[in-house]
C-alpha positions as CSV (number, residue, x, y, z in Angstrom):
1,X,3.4,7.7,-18.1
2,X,-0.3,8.5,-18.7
3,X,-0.9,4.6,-19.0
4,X,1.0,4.6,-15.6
5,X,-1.1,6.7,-14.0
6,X,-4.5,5.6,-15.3
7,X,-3.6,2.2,-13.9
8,X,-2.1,3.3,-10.5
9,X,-5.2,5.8,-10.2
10,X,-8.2,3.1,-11.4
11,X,-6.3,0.5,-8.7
12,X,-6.3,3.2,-6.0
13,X,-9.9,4.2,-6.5
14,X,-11.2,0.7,-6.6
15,X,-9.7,0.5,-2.9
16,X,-10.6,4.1,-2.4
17,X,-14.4,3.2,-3.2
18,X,-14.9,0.0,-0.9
19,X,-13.3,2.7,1.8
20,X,-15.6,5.1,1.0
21,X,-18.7,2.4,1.4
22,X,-17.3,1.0,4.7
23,X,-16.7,4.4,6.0
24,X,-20.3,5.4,5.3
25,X,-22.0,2.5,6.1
26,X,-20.5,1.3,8.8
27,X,-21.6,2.7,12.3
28,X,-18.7,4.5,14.4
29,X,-20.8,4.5,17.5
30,X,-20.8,1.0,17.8
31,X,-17.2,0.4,17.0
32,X,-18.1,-1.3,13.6
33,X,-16.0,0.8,11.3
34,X,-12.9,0.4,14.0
35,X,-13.6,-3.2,13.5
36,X,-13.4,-2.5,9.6
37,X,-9.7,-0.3,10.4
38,X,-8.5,-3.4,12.3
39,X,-9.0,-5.8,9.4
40,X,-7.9,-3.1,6.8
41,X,-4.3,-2.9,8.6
42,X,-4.0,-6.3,8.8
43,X,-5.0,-6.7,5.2
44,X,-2.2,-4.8,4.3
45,X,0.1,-7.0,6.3
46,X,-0.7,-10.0,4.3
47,X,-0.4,-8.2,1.1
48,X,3.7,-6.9,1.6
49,X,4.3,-10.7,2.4
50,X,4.0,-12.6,-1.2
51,X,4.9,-8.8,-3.3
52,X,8.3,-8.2,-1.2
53,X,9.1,-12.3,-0.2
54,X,8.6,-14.0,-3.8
55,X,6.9,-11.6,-6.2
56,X,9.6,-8.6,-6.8
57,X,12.5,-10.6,-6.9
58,X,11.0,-12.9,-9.7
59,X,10.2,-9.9,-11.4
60,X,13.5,-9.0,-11.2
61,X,14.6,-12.4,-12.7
62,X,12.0,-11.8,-15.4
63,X,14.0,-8.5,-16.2
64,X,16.9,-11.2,-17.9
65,X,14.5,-12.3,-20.6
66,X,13.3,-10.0,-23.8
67,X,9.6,-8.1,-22.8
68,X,7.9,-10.6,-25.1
69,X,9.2,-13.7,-22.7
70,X,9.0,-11.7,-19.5
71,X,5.1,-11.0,-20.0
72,X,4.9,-14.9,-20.7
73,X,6.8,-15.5,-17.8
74,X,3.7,-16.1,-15.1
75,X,4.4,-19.9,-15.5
76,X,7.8,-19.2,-13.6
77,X,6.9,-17.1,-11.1
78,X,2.9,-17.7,-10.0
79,X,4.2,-21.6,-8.8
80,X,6.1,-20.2,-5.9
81,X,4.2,-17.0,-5.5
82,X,0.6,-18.6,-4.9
83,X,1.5,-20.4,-2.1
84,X,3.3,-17.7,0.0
85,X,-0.1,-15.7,-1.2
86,X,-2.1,-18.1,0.6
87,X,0.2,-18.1,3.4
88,X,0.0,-14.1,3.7
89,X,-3.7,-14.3,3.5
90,X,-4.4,-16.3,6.2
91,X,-2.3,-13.7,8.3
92,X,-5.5,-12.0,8.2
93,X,-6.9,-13.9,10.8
94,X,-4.7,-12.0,13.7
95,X,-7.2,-8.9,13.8
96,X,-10.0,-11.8,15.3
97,X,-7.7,-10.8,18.4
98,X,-8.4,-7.8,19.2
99,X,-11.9,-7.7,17.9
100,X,-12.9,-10.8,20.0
101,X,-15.7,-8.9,22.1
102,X,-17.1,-7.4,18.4
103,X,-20.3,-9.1,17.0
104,X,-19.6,-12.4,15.2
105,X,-22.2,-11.2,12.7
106,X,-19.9,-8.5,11.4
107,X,-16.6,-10.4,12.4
108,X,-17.3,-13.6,10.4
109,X,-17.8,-12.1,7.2
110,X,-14.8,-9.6,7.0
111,X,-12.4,-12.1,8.3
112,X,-13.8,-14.5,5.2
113,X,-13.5,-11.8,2.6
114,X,-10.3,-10.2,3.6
115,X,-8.4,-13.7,3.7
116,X,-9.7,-14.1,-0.3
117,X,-8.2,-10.4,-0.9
118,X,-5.3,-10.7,1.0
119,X,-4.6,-13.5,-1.3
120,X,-5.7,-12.2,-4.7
121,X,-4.5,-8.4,-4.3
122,X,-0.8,-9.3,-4.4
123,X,-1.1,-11.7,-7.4
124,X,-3.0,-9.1,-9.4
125,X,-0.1,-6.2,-8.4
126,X,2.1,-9.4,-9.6
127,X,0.2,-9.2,-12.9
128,X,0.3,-5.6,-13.5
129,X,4.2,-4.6,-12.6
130,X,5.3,-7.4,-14.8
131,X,3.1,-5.5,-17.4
132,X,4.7,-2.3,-17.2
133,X,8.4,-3.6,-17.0
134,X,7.6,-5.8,-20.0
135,X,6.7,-2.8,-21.9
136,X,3.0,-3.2,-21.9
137,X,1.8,-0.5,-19.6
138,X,-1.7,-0.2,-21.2
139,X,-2.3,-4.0,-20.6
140,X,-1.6,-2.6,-16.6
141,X,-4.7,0.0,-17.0
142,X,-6.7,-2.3,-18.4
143,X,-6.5,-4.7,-16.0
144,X,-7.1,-2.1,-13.7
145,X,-10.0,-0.3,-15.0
146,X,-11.8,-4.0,-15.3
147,X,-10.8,-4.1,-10.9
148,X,-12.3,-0.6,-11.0
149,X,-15.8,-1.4,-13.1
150,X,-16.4,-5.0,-11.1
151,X,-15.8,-3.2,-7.8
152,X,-18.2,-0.5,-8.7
153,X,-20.5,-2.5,-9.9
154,X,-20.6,-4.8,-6.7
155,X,-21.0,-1.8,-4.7
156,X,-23.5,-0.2,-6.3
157,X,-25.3,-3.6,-6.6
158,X,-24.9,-3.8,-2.8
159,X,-26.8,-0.3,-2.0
160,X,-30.0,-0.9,-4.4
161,X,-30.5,-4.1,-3.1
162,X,-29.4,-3.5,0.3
163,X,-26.9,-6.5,0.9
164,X,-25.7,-7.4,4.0
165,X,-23.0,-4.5,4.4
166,X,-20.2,-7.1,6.1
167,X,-19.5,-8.9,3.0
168,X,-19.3,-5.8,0.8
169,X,-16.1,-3.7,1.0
170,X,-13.5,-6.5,1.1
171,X,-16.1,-9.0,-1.0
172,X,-16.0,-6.3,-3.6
173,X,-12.6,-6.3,-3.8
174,X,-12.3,-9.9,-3.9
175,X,-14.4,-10.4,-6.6
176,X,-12.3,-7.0,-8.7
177,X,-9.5,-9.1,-8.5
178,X,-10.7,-12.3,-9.6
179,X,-11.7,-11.0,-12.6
180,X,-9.9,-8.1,-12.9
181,X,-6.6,-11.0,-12.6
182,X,-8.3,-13.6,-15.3
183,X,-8.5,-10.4,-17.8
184,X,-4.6,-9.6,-17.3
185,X,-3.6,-13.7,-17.8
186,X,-5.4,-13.4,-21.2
187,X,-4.2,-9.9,-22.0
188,X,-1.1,-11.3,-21.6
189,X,-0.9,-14.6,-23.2
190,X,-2.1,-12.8,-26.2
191,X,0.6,-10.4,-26.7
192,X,3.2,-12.9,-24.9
193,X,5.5,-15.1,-26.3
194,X,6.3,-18.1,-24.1
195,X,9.6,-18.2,-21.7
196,X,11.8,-20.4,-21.1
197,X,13.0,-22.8,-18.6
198,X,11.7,-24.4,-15.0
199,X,9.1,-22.3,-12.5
200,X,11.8,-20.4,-10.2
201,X,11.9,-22.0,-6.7
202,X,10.8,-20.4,-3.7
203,X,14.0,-20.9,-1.8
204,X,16.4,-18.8,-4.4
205,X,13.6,-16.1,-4.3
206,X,13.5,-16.0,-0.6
207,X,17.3,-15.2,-0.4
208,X,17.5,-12.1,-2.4
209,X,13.3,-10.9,-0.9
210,X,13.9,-11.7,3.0
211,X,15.0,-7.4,3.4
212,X,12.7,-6.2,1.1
213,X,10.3,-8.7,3.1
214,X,11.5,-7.5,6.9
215,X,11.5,-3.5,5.7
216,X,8.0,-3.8,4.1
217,X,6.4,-5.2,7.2
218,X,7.8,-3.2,9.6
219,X,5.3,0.0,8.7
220,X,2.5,-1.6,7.8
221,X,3.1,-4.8,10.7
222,X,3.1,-1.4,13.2
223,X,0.2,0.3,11.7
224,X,-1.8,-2.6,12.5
225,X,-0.4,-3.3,16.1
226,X,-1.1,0.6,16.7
227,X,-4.9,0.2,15.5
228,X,-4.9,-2.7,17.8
229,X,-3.6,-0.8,21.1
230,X,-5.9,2.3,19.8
231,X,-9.0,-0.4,19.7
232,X,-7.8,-2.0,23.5
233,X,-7.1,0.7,25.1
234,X,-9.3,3.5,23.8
235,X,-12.1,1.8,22.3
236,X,-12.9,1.0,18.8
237,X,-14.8,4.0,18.4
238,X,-11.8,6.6,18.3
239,X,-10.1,3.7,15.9
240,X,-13.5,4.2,13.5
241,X,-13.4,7.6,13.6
242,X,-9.7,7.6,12.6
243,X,-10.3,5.2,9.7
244,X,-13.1,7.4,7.9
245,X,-10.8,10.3,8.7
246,X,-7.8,7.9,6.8
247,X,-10.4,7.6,4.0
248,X,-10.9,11.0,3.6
249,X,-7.1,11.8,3.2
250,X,-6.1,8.8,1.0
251,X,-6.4,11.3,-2.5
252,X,-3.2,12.8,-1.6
253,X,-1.1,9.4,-1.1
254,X,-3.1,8.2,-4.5
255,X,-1.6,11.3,-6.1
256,X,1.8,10.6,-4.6
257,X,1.8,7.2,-5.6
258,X,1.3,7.8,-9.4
259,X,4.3,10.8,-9.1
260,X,6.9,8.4,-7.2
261,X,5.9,5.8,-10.5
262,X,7.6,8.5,-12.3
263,X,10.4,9.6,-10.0
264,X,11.2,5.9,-8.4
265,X,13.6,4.5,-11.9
266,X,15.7,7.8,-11.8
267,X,16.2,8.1,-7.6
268,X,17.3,4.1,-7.9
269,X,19.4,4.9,-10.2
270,X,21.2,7.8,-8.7
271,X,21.5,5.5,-5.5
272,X,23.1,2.7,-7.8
273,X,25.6,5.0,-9.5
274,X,26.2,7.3,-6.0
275,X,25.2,10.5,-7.5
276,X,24.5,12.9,-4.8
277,X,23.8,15.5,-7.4
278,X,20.9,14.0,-9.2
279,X,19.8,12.4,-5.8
280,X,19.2,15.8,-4.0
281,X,17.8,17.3,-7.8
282,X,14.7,14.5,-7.7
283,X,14.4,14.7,-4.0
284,X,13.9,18.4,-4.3
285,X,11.4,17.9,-6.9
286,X,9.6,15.0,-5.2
287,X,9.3,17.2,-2.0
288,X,7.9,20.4,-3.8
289,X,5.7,18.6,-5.5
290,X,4.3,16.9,-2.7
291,X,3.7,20.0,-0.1
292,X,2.7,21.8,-2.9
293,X,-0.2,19.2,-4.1
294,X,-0.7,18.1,-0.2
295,X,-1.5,21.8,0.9
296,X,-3.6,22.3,-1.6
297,X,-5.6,19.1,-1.3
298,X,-5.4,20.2,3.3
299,X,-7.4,23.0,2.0
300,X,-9.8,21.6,0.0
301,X,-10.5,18.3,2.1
302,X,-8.9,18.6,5.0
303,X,-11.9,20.7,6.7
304,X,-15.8,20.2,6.4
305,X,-17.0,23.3,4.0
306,X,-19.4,23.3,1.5
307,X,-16.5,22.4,-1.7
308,X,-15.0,19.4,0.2
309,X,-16.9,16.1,-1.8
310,X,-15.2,14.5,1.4
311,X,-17.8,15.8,3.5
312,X,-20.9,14.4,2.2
313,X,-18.7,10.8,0.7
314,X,-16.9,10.2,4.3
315,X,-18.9,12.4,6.6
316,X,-18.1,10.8,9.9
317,X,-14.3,11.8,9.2
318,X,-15.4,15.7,9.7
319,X,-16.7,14.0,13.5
320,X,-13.6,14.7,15.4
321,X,-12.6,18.7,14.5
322,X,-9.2,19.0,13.0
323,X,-8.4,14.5,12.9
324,X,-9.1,14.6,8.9
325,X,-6.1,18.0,8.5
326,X,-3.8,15.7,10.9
327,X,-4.0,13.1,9.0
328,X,-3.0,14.9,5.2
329,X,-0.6,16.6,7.2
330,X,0.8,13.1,8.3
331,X,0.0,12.0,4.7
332,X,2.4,14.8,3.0
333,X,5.3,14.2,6.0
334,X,5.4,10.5,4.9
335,X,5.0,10.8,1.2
336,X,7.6,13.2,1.0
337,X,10.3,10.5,1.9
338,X,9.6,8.4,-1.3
339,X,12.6,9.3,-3.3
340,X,15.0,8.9,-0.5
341,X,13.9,5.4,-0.3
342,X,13.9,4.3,-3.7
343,X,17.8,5.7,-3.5
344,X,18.4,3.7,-0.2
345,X,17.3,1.1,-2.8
346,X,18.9,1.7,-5.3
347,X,22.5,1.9,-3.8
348,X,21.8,-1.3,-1.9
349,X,21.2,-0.3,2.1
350,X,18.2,-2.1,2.5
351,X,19.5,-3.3,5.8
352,X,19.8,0.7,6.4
353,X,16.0,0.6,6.2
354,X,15.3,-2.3,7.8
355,X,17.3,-0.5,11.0
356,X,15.2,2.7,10.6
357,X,12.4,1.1,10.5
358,X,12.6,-1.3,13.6
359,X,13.9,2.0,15.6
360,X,10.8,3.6,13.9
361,X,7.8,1.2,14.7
362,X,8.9,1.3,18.3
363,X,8.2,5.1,18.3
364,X,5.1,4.2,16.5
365,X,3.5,1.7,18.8
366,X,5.0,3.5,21.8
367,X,2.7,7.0,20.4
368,X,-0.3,4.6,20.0
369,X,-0.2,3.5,23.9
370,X,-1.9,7.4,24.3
371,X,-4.7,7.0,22.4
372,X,-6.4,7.5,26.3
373,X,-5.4,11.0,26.1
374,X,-4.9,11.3,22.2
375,X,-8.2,9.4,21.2
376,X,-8.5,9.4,17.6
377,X,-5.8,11.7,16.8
378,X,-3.5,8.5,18.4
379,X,-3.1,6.9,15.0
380,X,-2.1,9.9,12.7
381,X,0.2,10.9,15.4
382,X,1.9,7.5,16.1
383,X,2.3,7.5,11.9
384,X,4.4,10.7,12.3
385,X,6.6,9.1,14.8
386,X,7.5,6.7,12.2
387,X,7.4,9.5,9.7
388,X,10.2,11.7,12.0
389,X,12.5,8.5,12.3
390,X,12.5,7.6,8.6
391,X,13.2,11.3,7.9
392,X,16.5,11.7,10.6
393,X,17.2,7.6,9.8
394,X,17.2,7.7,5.8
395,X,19.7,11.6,6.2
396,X,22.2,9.2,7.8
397,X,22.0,6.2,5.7
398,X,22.2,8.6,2.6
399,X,25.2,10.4,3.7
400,X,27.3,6.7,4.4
401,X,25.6,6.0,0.8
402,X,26.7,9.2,-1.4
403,X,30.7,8.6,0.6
404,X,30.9,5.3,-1.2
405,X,32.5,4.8,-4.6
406,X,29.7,3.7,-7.3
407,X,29.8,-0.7,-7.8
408,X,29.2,-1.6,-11.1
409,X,25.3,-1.5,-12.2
410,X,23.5,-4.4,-12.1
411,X,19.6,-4.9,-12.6
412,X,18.9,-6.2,-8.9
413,X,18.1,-2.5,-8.4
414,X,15.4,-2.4,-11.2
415,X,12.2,-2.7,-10.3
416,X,12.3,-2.0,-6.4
417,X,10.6,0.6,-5.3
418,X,8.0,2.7,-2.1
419,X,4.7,1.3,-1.0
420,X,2.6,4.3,0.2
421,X,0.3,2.6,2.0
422,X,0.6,4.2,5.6
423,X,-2.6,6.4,6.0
């Protein structure tokens, strides 16, 4: 677990930080920083393509060979994985749409960098998970903390010499996981033994991923058509305003993220097995330990006072009064849910979720269409109308789950698992 969570944490804050530079050195005045939002959602589109299409089910192929073979296994699965990569990345060209009137100067270079992350980031998650299933969890962190140190290093390289700011937040990134990805291939080699037989084809990946695919771009595919709408309708200015205020809330979800590492293998399995018992036991802990962390972390960031670090790192999130406590409030609705998924999962309803979550980004984009009224608070509040579906969609599916006698286990359920990503 602590090698968990020192990888989870040193890949969060290596995003966190090129957040934290865009959200300060961006203008929100001039709509530059909504600009930014626009190609950060999208971003996040590209990524879920490759990870839920190709990448997890090979992983879960991998799972039939002995650690050693499945951390030499990148031959088999980086052959159908790079393409689809390439193919996600380019998705990031779809926020050129609704920034068409923003300056070229700003436009050019984002677009440029966040098509080389969007195709990087999901290979080096790739890397990592394959790490920490094979047994190797400290090879994770330290692929991790190498993302971490280039990423710092490009920033901080960027402010004493006072590079051109458009390149910087998704050109750091791109450059952490270049090298960040060459340092886990070699890791790995060294301490892998080779495995055996052809690359797996893209086609009998596809077949098992296309769910995993459809429910892992619903949220994320809505969360960048409701920055759009914000952005049209609204102005990119309110949409800036809510990204540094997104910034400013991310530590909670970070914190989630490396508690559902923990709590994800036991909910799956009390999804596979249809144990009601031990399903409601982690969900009750999940849930207490996420109000109880996320009120604590509403009182120390989610207001402008002397002991927030928020206020002088993201200071144009404290703008709008009250947008930055929305949005942990949001943050600690959503992240409660994790466990519930992961036993949705587990028990095999991901067409459950994929349901939910078409119902759910219709509430979601609907929500965004009053960002006239709403302004910057448009985009928290169109998250919790996903939030609320999710919430009444995955009581249902769970109840038809937990009424169904318990198949026999197999390890298609290993290894699935939540993406916080929504705020």
């Amino acid at each position: 677990m602590p090698a968990g969570l020192l990888d989870a944490g040193s890949a969060a804050l290596a995003t966190f930080g090129t957040g934290v530079y865009a959200a300060r050195f961006f203008d929100t005045e001039s709509g530059e920083l909504g600009v930014y939002a626009l190609f950060f959602a999208i971003f996040l589109v590209a990524a879920i393509v490759p990870f839920k299409l190709v990448f997890l089910p090979s992983e879960v192929r991998l799972l039939d060979l002995p650690q050693e073979q499945q951390l030499g296994g990148f031959r088999l699965t980086l052959p159908a994985g790079l393409p689809v990569a390439i193919g996600g990345g380019l998705i990031v060209l779809l926020a050129w749409i609704p920034a068409l009137d923003a300056d070229l100067s700003l436009v050019v270079p984002l677009a440029i960098t966040t098509v080389i992350t969007g195709i990087l980031s999901p290979i080096q998650d790739h890397v990592r998970r394959v790490m920490h299933q094979a047994g190797r969890s400290w090879l994770a962190a330290a692929t991790s903390i190498v993302q971490l140190a280039v990423a710092g290093a490009v920033i901080t390289a960027a402010v004493v010499l006072d590079l051109d700011k458009a390149w910087i937040p998704f050109g750091s990134l791109a450059l952490a996981n270049t090298f960040s990805i060459g340092a886990g291939l070699v890791l790995a080699h060294r301490a892998a033994e080779r495995a055996p037989g052809d690359p797996y084809g893209f086609r009998g990946l596809a077949v098992s991923g296309r769910w995993l695919t459809g429910f892992g771009l619903l949220p994320v595919g809505a969360n960048f058509l409701a920055a759009a709408i914000v952005a049209v309708v609204a102005g990119e200015v309110f949409l800036g305003f809510a990204e540094a205020s997104r910034v400013a809330a991310r530590p909670l979800l970070v914190f989630v993220t490396g508690i559902s590492a923990v709590l994800n293998p036991p909910s799956l399995m009390a999804g596979r097995d249809r144990d009601p018992a031990a399903g409601r036991r982690i969900a009750r802990i999940s849930k207490l330990v996420v109000v109880g962390s996320g009120f604590l972390f509403l009182a120390w960031m989610g207001f402008d006072w002397a002991g927030n670090p928020m206020a002088w790192l993201v200071e144009q999130a404290y703008t709008v009064e009250g947008l930055t406590a929305v949005t942990i409030i949001v943050n600690i609705f959503w992240g409660m849910l994790f466990s519930e998924e992961a036993q949705l999962i587990g028990g095999g309803r991901e067409v459950d979720i994929f349901k939910i979550y078409v119902i759910a980004a219709v509430v979601e984009i609907a929500i965004a269409f009053t960002a006239p009224i709403t302004e910057g608070f448009a985009v928290p509040l169109a998250i919790l109308g996903f939030a609320v579906v999710r919430w009444y969609g995955y009581r249902w599916s769970l109840a038809r789950l937990y009424a169904e006698q318990p198949p026999d286990a197999g390890p298609e359920t290993i290894g699935a698992g939540t993406t916080l990503t929504p705020m």
